[in-house]
C-alpha positions in Angstrom: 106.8 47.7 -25.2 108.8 48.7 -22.0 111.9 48.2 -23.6 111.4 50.5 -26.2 108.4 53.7 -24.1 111.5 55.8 -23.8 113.0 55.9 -27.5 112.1 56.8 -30.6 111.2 53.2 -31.7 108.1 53.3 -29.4 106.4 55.6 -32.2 107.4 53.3 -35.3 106.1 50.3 -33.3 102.4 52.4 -32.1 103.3 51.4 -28.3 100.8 52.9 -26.3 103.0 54.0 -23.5 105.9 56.5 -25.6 108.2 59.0 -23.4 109.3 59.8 -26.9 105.4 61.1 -27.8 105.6 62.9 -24.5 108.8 65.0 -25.3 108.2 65.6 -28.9 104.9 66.7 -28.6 104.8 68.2 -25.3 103.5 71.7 -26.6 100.2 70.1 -28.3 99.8 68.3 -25.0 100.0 71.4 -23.5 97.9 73.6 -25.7 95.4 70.9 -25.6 94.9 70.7 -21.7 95.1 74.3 -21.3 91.8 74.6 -23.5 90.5 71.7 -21.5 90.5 73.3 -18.5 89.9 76.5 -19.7 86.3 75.4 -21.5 85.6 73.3 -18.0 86.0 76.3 -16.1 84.1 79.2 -17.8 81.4 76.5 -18.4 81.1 75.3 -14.7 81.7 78.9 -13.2 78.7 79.8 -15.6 76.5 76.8 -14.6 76.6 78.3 -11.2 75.7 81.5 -12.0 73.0 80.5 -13.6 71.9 77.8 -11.6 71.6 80.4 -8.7 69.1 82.5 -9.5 67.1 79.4 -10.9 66.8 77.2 -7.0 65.9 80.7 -5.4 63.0 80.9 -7.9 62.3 77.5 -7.6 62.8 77.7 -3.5 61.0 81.2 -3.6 57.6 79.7 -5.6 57.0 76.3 -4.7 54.7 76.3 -8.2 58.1 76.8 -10.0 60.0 73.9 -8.9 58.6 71.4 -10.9 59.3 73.1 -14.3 62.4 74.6 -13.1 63.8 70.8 -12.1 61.6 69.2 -15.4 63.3 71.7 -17.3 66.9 71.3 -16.4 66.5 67.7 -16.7 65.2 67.3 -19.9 68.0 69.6 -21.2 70.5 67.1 -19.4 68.5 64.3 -21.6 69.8 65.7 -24.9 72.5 63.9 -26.8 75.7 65.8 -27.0 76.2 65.6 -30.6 72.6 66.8 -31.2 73.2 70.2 -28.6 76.5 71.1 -30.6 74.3 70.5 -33.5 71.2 73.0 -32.5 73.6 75.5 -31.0 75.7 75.7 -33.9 73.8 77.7 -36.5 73.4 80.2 -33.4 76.9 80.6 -32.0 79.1 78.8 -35.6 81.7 76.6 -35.5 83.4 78.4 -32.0 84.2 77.4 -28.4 80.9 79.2 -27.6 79.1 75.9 -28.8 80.8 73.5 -26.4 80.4 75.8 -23.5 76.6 76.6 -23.9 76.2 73.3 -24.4 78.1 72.2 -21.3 76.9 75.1 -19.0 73.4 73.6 -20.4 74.4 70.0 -18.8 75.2 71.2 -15.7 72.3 72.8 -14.8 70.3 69.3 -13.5 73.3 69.0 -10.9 73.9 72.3 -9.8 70.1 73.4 -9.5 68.9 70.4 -7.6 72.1 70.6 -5.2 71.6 74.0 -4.8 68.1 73.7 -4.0 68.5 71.1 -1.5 71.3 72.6 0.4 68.8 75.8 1.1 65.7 73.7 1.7 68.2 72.0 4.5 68.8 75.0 6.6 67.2 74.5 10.0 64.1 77.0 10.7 65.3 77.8 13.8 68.5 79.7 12.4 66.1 81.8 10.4 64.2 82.4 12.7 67.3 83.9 14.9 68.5 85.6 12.0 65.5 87.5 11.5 65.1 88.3 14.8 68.3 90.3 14.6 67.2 92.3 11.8 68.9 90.3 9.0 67.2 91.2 5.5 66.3 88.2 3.2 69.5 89.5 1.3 71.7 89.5 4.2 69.8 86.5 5.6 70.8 84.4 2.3 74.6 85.3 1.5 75.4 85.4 5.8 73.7 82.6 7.0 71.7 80.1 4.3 74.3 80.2 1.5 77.2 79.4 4.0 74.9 76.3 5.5 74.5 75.3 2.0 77.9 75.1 1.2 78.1 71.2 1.6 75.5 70.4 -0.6 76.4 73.1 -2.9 80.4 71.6 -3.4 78.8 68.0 -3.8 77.2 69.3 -7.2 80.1 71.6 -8.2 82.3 68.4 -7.7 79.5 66.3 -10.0 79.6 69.2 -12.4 83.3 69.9 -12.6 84.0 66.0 -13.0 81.4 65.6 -15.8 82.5 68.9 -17.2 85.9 67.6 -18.1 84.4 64.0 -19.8 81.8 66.0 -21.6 84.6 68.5 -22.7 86.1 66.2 -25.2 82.9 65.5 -27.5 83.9 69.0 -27.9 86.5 67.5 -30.6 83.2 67.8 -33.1 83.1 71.2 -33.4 87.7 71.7 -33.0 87.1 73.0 -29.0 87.5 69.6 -27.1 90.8 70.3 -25.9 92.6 67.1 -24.8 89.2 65.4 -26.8 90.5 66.9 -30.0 94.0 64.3 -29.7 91.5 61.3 -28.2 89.4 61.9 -31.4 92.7 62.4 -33.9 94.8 59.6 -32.0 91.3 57.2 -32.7 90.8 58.4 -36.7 94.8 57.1 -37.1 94.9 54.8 -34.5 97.9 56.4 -32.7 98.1 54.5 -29.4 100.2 57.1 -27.0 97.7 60.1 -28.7 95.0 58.2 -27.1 96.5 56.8 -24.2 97.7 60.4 -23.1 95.5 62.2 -23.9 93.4 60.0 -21.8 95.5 60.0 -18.9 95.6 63.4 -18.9 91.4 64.4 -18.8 91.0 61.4 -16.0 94.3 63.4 -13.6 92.6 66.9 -15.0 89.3 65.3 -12.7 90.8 64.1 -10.4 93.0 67.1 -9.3 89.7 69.4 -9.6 87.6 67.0 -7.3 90.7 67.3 -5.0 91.1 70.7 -4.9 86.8 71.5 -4.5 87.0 68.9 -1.2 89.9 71.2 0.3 87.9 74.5 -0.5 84.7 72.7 1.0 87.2 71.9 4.1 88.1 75.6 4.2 84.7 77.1 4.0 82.6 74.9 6.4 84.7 75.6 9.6 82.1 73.5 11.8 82.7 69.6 10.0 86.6 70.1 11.6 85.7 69.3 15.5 85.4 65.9 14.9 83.3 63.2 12.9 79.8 62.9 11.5 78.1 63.3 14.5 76.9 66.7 15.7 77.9 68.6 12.3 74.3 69.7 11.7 73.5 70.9 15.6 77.9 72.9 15.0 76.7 74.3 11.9 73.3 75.9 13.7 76.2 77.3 16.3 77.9 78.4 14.0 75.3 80.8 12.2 73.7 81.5 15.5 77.2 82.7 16.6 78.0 84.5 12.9 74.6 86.5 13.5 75.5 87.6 17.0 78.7 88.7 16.2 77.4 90.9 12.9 74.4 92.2 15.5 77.7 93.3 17.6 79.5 95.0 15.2 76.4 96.6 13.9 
């Protein structure tokens, strides 16, 4: 097989490593992981938005947690196929299925996460916050949302990694993106379809699970001075020092 992964005889024999698959169909490769990543980010980005507004109302009324987490779970419980399946006679055969259906999925991750990250934030920042006149607005995207963060990129990195596996069962419906070769590699048994295409959706997750750790790096500016130790008592400096300085500039 290695004698032959860089020539054309690597696609008469079925090799499943082919550098002549790779440069011959280098624009379906292409097309195909652009949709990939395009249905894994609208469906993630919209998971979010959604899951927000869900954990405050399950934060806000403590009665509403139960259904709010019972409900996102049970959705999380149904079988792919049988999602595309209700959500097609409502959206038809269109990418529209496979991202309802995934935004849908990601809800149990990204509510919970979410929840948890603003259940976490000590009392005693609050507290401070309030007692410089921060609004529950201001007091939830300057002070909670940013001590959240942590627990907030730990499900977005859940999410995103799930996102591009549960992207291919998309192949059902034609919007699976690099699913849509695993799935047409597997009917003819074409071994570098399935092998690259393969490759490419477990690189596609791990590049995104790279790329969320760095942001996370970026945006919690009190984990950097060292360690485990201490993060939580630098984090409550940290918004006690973010409210003082807003109070100033106020």
């Amino acid at each position: 097989m290695s004698g032959r992964a860089g020539g054309a005889n690597c696609l008469e024999a079925n090799d499943w490593v082919c550098g002549e698959y790779l440069r011959t169909r280098s624009q379906e490769l292409t097309d195909a992981t652009v949709q990939h990543i395009g249905i894994t980010a609208v469906s993630v980005a919209l998971g979010l938005l959604l899951a927000f507004p869900l954990a405050l109302v399950a934060r806000r009324w403590r009665g509403a947690a139960g259904p709010v987490l019972g409900l996102t779970t049970v959705l999380y419980t149904i079988p792919s196929l049988a999602m595309f399946a209700l959500l097609t006679p409502v959206f038809g055969v269109s990418a529209a299925v496979v991202v309802t259906g995934l935004v849908l999925y990601s809800l149990t991750i990204l509510v919970r996460n979410l929840l948890a990250g603003l259940q976490a934030v000590p009392a005693g920042v609050r507290e401070a916050a309030r007692g410089m006149g921060y609004g529950p607005v201001r007091l939830l995207f300057g002070v909670e949302l940013p001590l959240a963060i942590p627990a907030l990129v730990a499900g977005l990195r859940i999410a995103t990694v799930s996102t591009v596996a549960m992207t291919t069962v998309g192949s059902v419906v034609g919007y699976g993106g690099l699913g849509n070769l695993i799935a047409s590699g597997m009917a003819g048994f074409f071994k570098a379809e399935v092998l690259t295409a393969s490759v490419l959706c477990v690189l596609l997750a791990l590049v995104a699970d790279v790329l969320l750790m760095a942001l996370q790096w970026l945006l919690t500016p009190w984990t950097r001075a060292g360690g485990r130790a201490g993060v939580r008592s630098r984090a409550v400096a940290w918004a006690r020092g973010r409210t003082r300085a807003v109070k100033a500039v106020g």
